[in-house]
N, C-alpha and C positions, 0 to 999 in steps of 0.2 A: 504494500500500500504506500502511495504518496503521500506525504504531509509537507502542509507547507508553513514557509516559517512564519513568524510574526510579523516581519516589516511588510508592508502592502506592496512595498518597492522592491522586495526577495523572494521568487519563484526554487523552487525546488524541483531537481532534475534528476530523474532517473536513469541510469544506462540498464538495457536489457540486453542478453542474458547472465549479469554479472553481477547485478544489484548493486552495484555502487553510486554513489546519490552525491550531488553536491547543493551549494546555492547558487544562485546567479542574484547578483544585485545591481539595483538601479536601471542604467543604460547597458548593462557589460552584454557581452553576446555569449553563447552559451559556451565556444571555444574559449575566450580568452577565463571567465571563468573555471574553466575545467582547469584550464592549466596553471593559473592560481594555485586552487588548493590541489594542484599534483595528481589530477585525474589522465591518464594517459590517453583522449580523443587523438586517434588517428588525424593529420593535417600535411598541409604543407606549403603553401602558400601565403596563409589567413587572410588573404584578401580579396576573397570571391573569385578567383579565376581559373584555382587547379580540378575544383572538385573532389580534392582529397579527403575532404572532412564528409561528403555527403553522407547523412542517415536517414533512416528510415522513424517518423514519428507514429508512435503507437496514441499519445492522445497529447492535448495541450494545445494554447495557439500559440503562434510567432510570427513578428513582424521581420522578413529580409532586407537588408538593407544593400547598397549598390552591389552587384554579380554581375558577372557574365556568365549568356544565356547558355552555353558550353558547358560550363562547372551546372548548374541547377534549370534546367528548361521549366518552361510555364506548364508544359505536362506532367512535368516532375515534380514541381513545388503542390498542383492540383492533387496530385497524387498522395499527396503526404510527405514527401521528404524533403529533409533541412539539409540546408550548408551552415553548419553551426559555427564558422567564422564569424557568419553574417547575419545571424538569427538571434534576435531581442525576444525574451520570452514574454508572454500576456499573461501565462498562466500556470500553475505547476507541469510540468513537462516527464513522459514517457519516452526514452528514445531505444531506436536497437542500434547497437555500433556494435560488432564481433570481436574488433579491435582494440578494444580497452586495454592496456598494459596493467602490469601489477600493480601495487600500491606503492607509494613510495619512488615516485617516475624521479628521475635525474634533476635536481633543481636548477629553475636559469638564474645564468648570472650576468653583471654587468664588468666587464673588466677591461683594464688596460692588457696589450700586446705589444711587443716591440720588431720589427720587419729583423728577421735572421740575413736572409739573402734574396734575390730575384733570378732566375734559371729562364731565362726563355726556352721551351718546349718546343717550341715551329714558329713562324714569324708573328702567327697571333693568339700563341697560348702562353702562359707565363706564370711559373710554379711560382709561386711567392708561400714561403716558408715564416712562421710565425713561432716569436719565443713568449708563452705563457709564466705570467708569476711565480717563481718558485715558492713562495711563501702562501698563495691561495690554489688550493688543487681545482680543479675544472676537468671535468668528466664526462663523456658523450658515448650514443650509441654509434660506433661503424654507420654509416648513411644518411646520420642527421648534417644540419648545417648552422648556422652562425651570423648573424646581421650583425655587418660594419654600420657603427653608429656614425656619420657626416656630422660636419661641423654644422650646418644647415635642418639638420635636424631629419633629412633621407634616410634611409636603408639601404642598404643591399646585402643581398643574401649568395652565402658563396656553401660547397656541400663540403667538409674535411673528406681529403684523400688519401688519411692514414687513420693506422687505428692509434687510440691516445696510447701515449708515449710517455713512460717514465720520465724522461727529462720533459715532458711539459713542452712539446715540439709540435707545431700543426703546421700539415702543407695543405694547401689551395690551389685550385686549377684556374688562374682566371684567362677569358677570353678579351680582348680588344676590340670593345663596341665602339668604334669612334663617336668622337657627339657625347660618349657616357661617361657623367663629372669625376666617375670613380674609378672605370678603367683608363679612359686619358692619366688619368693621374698617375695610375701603376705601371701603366708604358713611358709613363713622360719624366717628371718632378720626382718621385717616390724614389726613396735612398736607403741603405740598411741603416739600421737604430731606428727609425723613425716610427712614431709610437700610434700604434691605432685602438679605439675602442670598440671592442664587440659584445655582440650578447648573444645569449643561448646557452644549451643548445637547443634548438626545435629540430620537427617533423618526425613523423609516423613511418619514416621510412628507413628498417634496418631489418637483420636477417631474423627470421622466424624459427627459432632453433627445436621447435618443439615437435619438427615433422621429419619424417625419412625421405621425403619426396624428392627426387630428381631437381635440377634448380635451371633455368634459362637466364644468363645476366644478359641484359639488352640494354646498350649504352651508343647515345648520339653523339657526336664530338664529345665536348667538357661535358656532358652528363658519365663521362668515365670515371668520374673524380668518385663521388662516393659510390660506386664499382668498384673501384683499387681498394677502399676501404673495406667492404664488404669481403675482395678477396685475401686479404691482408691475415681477417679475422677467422676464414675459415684454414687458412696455410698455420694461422698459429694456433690454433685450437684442433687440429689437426681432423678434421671435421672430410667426412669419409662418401659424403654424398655425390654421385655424380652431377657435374656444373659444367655448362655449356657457356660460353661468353659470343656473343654476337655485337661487335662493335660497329659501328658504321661511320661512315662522313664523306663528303661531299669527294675530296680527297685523296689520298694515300697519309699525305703531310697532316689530314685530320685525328688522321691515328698517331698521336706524338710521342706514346709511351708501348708502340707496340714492339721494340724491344725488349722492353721491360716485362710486358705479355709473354714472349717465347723465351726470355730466362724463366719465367717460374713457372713453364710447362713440367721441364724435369722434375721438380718439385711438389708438383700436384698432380701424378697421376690421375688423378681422378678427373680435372681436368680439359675440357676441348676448347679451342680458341678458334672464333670464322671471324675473320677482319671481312669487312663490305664493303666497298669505295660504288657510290652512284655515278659521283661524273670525273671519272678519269681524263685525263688529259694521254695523247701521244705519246709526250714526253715523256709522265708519269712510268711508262712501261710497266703497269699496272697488268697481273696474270691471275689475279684471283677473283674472289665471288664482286658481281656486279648487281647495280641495283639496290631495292630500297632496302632498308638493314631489319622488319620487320617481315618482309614479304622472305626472305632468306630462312628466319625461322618458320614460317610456316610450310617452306618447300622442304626443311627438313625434318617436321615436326605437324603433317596433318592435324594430330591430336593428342590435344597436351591437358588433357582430362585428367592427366597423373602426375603434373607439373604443379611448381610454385615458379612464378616471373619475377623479375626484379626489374621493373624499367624505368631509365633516369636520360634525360634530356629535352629535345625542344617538345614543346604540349603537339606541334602535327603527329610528331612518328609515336608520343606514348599514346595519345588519343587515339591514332588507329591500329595501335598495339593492343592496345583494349579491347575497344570494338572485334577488330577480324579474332583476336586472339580465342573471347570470350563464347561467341557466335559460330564460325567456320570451325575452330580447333577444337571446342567445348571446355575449355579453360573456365573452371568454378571462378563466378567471380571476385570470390575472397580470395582465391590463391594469385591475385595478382596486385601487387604491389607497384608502387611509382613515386616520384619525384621528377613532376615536370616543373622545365624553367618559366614562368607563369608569365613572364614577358621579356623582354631583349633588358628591356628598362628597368626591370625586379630585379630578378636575377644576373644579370649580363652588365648594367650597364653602371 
């Protein structure tokens, strides 16, 4: 049963099938609440555009606020279901999220970072390496990400492409948006020592360790970064599942770390790596798999009804990663996981 609290201004929210309950007060939306008090809602965005938080409302009302109709269509929201980014509750609230994490989710923090070094990766990726406080620990799931706080008061969201590191070490994959005030800056002005503030860690997207199931990594350019991380985590937990990586990019040069990729084949029998290049060049002398990096797994993967996915990059290839994946392959749609970049501008730029 729902109870709700005493303030006329505090709704009470249930998650179903897990019974965990929090409040929502005042204005807040039911995700930034959740993650208040440390309820693990599946996200990744929070700003109406990836769709990662959508659930399903068993009773309650709620008011959405700006979305895109991608993340939550008007047959969707008709239907019942919330983008609890963006959902103001009116009333005690019933939800089902499958997703809910244990208790006790990773707290965010706000902290100073000092720039370690800058690695350019290919002409427009650029490893920027970060040294965390030794004096305050800071802890994250393999997949999540991290918003630079701007002097301006912006964000930008970048995924960690290592797993945390006892010395308090994180690397980043950033790409070269021109026009974007925070990658200009990382190509341009940016120097080692110089001191940045982030916060996190968010999002809903890291390894499910609780299945046997076969795994698909599906990564578009810089949606590799927290892909490395994920692989990082199961090389050092020694984690026995068979894992397929299917990277793609425009490219060859989009692939910046696929060296790195065929060093830790030997190391991970377990294992397969299909690099995908769509628009090779001549020059490129490009002999491997062509075409889009989704349609690849499906040419070798009919039906992935006994799959978990993990897909991280631009919202075209994860959104019809979903779609075909879901539909054509019969891919449960809980067994499919994501982390798309929710705009050039969010994420990128």
């Amino acid at each position: 049963m729902t109870v709700s609290t005493a303030s006329a201004n505090s709704y009470s929210v249930t998650i179903q099938p897990s019974g965990r309950q929090f409040a929502v007060q005042g204005d807040e939306t039911v995700l930034v609440a959740g993650i208040r008090q440390g309820i693990g809602l599946p996200y990744g965005c929070k700003d109406g555009a990836c769709g990662s938080c959508k659930c399903k409302k068993i009773s309650g009302t709620v008011t959405h606020g700006t979305h895109q109709s991608k993340a939550l269509s008007a047959d969707e929201e008709a239907a019942g279901f919330v983008l609890t980014c963006c959902a103001t509750p009116h009333s005690d609230l019933v939800l089902e999220s499958r997703q809910v994490t244990e208790a006790g989710a990773i707290p965010i923090k706000k902290l100073p970072t000092r720039v370690n070094a800058l690695t350019r990766l290919s002409p427009d990726v650029m490893l920027l390496q970060l040294q965390l406080p030794a004096n305050d620990s800071f802890t994250y799931r393999p997949g999540q990400y991290v918003e630079f706080l701007l002097r301006d008061g912006a964000r930008r969201s970048y995924s960690m492409a290592n797993v945390p590191q006892p010395g308090a070490s994180m690397e980043l994959h950033i790409r070269h948006m021109p026009g974007g005030k925070f990658t200009d800056h990382v190509f341009g002005a940016m120097k080692e020592k110089e001191i940045l503030r982030i916060e996190g860690p968010y999002g809903s997207f890291f390894l499910r360790e609780d299945s046997d199931k076969p795994i698909i990594l599906l990564a578009s350019g810089t949606g590799f970064a927290p892909i490395k991380a994920l692989l990082e985590q199961m090389q050092q937990r020694e984690i026995k599942r068979p894992v397929t990586l299917y990277w793609g990019g425009r490219r060859p040069t989009d692939l910046y770390l696929d060296a790195w990729v065929q060093a830790l084949l030997p190391r991970m029998p377990a294992l397969t790596y299909v690099p995908v290049v769509s628009d090779a060049l001549p020059e490129d002398q490009w002999r491997g798999r062509t075409g889009f990096v989704h349609q690849a797994v499906l040419q070798d993967h009919p039906d992935l009804s006994g799959y978990q996915v993990y897909a991280c990059g631009a919202p075209i290839v994860v959104d019809s990663a979903r779609r075909d994946f879901c539909t054509a392959a019969k891919l449960p749609d809980d067994e499919f996981f994501a982390d798309a970049f929710t705009s050039e501008a969010d994420k990128q730029g």
